[in-house]
LOPAKOL-624989 format. One record per residue (C-alpha): residue in three letters; x, y, z. Coordinates in steps of 0.02 Angstrom, whole numbers, padded with zeros to 5 digits, always signed. Each point is the difference from the previous one (the first is absolute). Last residue first. Layout:
ALAXYZ...
This chain:
UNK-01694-03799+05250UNK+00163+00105+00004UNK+00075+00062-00173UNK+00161+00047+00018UNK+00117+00139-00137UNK-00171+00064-00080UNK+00020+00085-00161UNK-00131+00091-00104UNK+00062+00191+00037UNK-00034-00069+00185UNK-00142+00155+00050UNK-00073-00009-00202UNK-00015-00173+00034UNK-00067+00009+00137UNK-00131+00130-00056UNK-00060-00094-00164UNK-00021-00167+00144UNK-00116+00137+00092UNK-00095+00029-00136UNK-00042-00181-00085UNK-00016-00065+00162UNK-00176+00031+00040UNK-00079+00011-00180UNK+00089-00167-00040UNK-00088-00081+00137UNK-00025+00021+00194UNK+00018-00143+00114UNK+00181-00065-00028UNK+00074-00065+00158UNK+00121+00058+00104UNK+00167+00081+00063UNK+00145+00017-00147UNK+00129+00122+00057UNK+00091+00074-00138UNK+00192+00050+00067UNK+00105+00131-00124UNK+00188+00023+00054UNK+00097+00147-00038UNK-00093+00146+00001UNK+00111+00153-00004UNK-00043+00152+00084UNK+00117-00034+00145UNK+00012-00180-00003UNK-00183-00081+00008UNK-00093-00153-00015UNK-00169+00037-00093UNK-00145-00124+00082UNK-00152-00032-00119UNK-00139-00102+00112UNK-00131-00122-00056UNK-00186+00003+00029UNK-00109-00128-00081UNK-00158-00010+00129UNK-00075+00157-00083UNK+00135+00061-00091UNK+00089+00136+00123UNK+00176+00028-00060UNK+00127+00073+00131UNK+00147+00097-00051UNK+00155-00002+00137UNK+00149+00090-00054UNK+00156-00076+00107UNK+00144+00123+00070UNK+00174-00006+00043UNK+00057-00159-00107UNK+00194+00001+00011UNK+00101-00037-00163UNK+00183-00108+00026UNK-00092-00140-00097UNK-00156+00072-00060UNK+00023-00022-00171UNK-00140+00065-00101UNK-00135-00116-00060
């Protein structure tokens, strides 16, 4: 995570993910072009299977370069 102490956000990058009943949000906190703060949103259940997820956890992770500052469930 970067410090954010003296750092104002001035935009957030919302990214929804549509699972079936397992959607989850990928929010990009913003300073300039910087992101500086990466927010996962958790909000359901798992319906759909490995098929399901399989893609769209391949394009959070290419969105976060793998690293999630707050997971929210």
């Amino acid at each position: 995570m970067t410090n954010t102490t003296n750092m104002q956000v001035d935009s957030i990058n919302v990214r929804m993910y549509r699972g079936g009943t397992g959607d989850f949000f990928a929010l990009l906190f913003k300073t300039g072009d910087a992101v500086t703060f990466k927010m996962v949103i958790d909000c359901g259940c798992i319906n759909g299977g490995k098929d399901t997820f399989k893609p769209l956890v391949n394009d959070l992770a290419t969105l976060t370069g793998g690293e999630v500052d707050l997971l929210v469930v």
